[in-house]
C-alpha positions in Angstrom: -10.3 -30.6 -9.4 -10.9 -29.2 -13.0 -12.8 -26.1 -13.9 -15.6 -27.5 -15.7 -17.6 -25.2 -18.3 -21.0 -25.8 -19.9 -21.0 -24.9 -23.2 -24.3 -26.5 -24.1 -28.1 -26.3 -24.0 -29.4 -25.4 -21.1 -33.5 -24.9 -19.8 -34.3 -21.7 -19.3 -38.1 -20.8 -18.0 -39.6 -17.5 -17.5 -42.9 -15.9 -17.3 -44.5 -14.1 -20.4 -48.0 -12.6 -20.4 -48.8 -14.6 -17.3 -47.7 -17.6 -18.5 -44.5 -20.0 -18.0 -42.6 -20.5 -20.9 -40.0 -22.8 -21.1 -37.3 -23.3 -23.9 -33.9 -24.9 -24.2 -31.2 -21.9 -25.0 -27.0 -22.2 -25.3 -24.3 -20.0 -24.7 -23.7 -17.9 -27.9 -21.2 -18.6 -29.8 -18.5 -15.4 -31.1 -20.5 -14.4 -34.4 -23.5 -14.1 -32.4 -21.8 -12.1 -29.1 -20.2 -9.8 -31.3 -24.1 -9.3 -33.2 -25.3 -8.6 -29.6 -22.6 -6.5 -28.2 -22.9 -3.6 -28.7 -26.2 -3.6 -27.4 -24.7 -5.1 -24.2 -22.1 -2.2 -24.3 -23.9 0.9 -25.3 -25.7 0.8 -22.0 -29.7 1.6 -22.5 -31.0 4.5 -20.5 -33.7 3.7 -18.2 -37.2 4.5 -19.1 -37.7 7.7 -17.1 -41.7 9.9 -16.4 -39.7 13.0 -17.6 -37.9 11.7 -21.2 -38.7 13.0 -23.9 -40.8 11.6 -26.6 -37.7 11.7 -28.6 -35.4 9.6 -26.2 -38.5 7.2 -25.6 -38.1 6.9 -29.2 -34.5 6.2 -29.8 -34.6 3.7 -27.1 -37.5 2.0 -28.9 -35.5 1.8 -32.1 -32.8 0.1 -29.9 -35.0 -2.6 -28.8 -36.2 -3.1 -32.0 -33.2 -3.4 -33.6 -31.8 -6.2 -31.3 -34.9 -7.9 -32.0 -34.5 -8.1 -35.7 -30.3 -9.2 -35.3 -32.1 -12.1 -33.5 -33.1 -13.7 -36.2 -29.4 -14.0 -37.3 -28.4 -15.8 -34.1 -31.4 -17.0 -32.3 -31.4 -19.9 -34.6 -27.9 -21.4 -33.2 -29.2 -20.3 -29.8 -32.7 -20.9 -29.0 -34.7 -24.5 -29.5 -37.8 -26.3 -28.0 -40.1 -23.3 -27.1 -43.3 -24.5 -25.1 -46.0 -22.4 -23.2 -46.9 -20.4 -25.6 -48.4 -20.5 -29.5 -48.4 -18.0 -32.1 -51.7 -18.4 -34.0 -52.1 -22.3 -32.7 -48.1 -23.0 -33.6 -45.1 -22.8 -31.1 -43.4 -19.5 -32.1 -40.7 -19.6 -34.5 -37.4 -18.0 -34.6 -39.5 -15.4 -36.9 -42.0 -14.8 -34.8 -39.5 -13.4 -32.1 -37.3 -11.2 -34.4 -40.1 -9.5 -36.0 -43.4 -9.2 -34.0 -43.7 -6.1 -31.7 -45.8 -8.1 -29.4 -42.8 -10.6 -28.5 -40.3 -7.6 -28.3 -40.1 -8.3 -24.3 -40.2 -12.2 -24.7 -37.2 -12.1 -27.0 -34.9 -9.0 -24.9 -35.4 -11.4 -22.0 -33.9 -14.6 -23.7 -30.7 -12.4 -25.6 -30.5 -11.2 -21.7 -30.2 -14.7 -20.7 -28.3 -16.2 -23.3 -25.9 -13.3 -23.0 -26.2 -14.0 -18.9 -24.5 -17.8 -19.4 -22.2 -16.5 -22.7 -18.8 -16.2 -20.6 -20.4 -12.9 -18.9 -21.7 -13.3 -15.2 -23.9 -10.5 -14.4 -20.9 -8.8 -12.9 -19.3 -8.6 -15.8 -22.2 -7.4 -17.8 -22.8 -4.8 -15.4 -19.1 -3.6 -14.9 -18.6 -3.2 -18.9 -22.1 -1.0 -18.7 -23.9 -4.1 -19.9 -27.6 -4.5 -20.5 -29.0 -2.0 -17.8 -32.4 -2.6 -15.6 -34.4 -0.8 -18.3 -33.4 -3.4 -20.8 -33.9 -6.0 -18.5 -37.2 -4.4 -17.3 -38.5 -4.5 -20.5 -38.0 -7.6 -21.2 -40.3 -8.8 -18.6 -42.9 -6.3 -19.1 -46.4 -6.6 -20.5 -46.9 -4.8 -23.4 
């Protein structure tokens, strides 16, 4: 028997807002892990009652700044988008890297695309990967 790897698009659903959403995403490629890494390296803190508006800061700035790398690698990563419509159109690769609003639609997908990117969870977690927080806010309402 051979080890067989899937390098390819694969469906990924979730839930946003309420919703399902359901797109086709692919294992990233090294340009785009090495864009996303630090991110999965520089472990985020979790979002604590007692931090400081500071620290709630930085760690805003953080997510924020993933979001707007993603429009340099979504585009190889990221296709068929359907559940949800920006203004009457399926979002675009845009839409995610620069609207606030989509912030924890588009942490979720880097999180999954990073999750099937020749890193298990494990892994991600044992190199102080994305932490809960990141993960957290991903699927959170905002």
């Amino acid at each position: 028997m051979a080890l067989e790897l899937i390098i390819d698009w694969q469906t990924f659903e979730t839930e946003f807002r309420g919703e399902k959403i359901s797109m086709e995403i692919r294992p990233f490629k090294r340009k785009a892990m090495m864009a996303a890494l630090p991110y999965m390296i520089n472990r985020m803190p979790d979002i604590k009652d007692d931090m400081t508006e500071q620290e709630l800061g930085s760690l805003a700035d953080k997510g924020f700044e993933l979001q707007g790398l993603a429009a340099g690698f979504l585009p190889q990563h990221l296709r068929n988008i359907t559940g949800i419509t920006i203004n009457g159109k399926p979002p675009t690769i845009e839409d995610l890297s620069e609207e606030p609003a989509l912030l924890p639609l588009t942490l979720e997908i880097i999180t999954q695309i990073a999750s099937i990117s020749n890193l298990n969870q494990g892994e991600v977690k044992n190199s102080g990967g994305l932490s809960g927080s990141m993960e957290e806010q991903a699927g959170t309402v905002q």
